[in-house]
N, C-alpha and C positions, 0 to 999 in steps of 0.2 A: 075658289073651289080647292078644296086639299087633295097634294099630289096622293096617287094611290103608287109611286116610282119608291119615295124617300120608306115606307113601309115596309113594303117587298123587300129592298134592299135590308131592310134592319132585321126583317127576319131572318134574310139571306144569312147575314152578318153570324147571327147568333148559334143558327146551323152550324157554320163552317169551326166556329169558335168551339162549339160542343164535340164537333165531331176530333178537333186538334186534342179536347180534354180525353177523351174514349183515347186516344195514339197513344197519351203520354203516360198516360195510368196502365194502358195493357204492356206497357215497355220499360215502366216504371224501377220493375223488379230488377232489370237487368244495367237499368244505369244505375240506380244503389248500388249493384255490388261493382261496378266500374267506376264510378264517382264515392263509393259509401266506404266501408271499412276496407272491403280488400286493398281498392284506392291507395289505403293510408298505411297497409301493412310494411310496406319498406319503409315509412316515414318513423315506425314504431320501431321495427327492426333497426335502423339507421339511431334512431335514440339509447335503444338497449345496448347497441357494438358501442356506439359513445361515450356512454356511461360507466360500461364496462372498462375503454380504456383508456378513462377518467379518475378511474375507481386513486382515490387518493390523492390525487389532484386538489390543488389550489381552491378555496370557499370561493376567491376573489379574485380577480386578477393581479399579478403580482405590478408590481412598479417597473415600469421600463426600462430603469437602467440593470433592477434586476434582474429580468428578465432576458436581456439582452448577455448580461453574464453567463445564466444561466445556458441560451442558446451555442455563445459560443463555445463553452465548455462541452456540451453534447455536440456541436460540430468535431470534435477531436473525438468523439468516444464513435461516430459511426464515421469517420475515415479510419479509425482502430492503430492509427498512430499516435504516442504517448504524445512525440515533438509535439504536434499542431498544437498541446495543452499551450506553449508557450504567447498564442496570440491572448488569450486569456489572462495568462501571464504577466506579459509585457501592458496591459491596461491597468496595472495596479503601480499604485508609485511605489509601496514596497509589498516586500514577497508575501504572500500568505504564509500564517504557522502550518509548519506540517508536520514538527515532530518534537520532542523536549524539547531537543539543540535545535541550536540554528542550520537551515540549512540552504547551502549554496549554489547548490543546482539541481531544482525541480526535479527536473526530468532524470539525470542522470540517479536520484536518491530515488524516485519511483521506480525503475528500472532494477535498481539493486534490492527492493523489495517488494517486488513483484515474484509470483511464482514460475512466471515463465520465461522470465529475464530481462521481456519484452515493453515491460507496462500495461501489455492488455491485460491484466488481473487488472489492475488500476482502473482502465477505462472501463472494464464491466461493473466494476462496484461504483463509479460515477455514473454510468448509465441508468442504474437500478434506483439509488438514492434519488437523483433528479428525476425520474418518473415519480415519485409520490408526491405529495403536496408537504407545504415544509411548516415548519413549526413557526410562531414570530411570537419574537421576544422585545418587551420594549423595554431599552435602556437610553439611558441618556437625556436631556430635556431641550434638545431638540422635536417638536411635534413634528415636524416634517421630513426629519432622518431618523428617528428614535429606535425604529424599530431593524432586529435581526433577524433574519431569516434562517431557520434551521434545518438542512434536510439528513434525514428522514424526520419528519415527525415526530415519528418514533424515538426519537434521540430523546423527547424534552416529555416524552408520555409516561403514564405512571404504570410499569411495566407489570405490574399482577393485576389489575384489574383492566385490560385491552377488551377490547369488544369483537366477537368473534371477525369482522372484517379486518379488522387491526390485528387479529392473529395470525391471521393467512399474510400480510401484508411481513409481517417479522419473519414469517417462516419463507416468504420468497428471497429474504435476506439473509439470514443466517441456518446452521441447520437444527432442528429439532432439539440437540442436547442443548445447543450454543441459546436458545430463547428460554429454555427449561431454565438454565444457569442464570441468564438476568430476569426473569422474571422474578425467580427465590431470593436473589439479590437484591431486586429493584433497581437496579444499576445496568443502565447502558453501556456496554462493551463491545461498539465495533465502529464505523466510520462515521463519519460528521465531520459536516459541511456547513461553514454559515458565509452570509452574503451579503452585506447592510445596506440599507435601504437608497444608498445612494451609487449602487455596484458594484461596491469595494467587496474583491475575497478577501476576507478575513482568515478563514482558514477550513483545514483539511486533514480532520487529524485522526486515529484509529483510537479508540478511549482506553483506556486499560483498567 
């Protein structure tokens, strides 16, 4: 004889089931916007500040020894002492270029052309340069070290036709006259920085 128990129960079932779908739907509206968009608005915000101060930054990540260059050289630019350039320094087997002549002491030749006597003129225009993404240049037939890295970008771009991002990015560098001047030119005239792909500074030099 068949239970009339297993029944009840499955009606039961269905009831309670229906009555859970009626909660989630009348409640619905209020977890979308706690699980839906609003949810994600810091996640969008938290992209937008990223990208924002991304803006010129690297396609790709750079090579670890360069990279590792490049951190230590900005570890000298927010301690805001020229000396500390010298751990960056002393990783090079010889000196980077930094001006026609040869020169014998980093630190003391940035100091003496520097505006403040100090070298922080120096470490703000490295600070600036290594916040954008750099240019890469490939030379040599080495596939695996070939490539140089150039910062600014801007150093190796074709300075009258820049794209309104890339003009804000000149003008955070140099002032208004001074990008007016190389653009007519087409000629880069201010600091550059390269880094080859194996760590090595290459050099550090104002173009003229």
């Amino acid at each position: 004889m068949p239970s009339l128990v297993e029944p009840r129960l499955s009606r039961l079932a269905v009831l309670v089931l229906a009555g859970l779908l009626l909660v989630y739907r009348g409640t619905s509206p209020a977890l979308e916007r706690r699980g839906g968009p609003d949810a994600h608005a810091p996640d969008r915000a938290q992209e937008q500040t990223t990208a924002h101060m991304n803006h010129g930054a690297p396609a790709r990540p750079l090579p670890a020894p360069v990279e590792e260059m490049r951190q230590s050289i900005l570890a000298a630019v927010e301690s805001g002492r020229i000396e500390d350039l010298k751990v960056p320094l002393d990783w090079n087997e010889l000196k980077p270029d930094l001006a026609a002549n040869a020169v014998d002491d980093p630190i003391a030749y940035w100091k003496k052309i520097s505006g403040d006597g100090e070298g922080r003129e120096i470490l703000a225009v490295l600070g600036e340069i290594l916040g954008m993404r750099p240019a890469e240049l490939p030379l040599g037939k080495d596939l695996e070290n070939n490539i140089i890295y150039v910062w600014p970008y801007l150093a190796e771009a074709k300075l009258d036709s820049l794209k309104p991002a890339e003009e804000v990015d000149l003008l955070r560098l140099v002032s208004p006259e001074q990008a007016k001047a190389m653009r007519k030119a087409k000629k880069w005239t201010w600091w550059r920085l390269a880094i080859g792909a194996d760590g090595t500074w290459h050099s550090f030099t104002k173009a003229e």
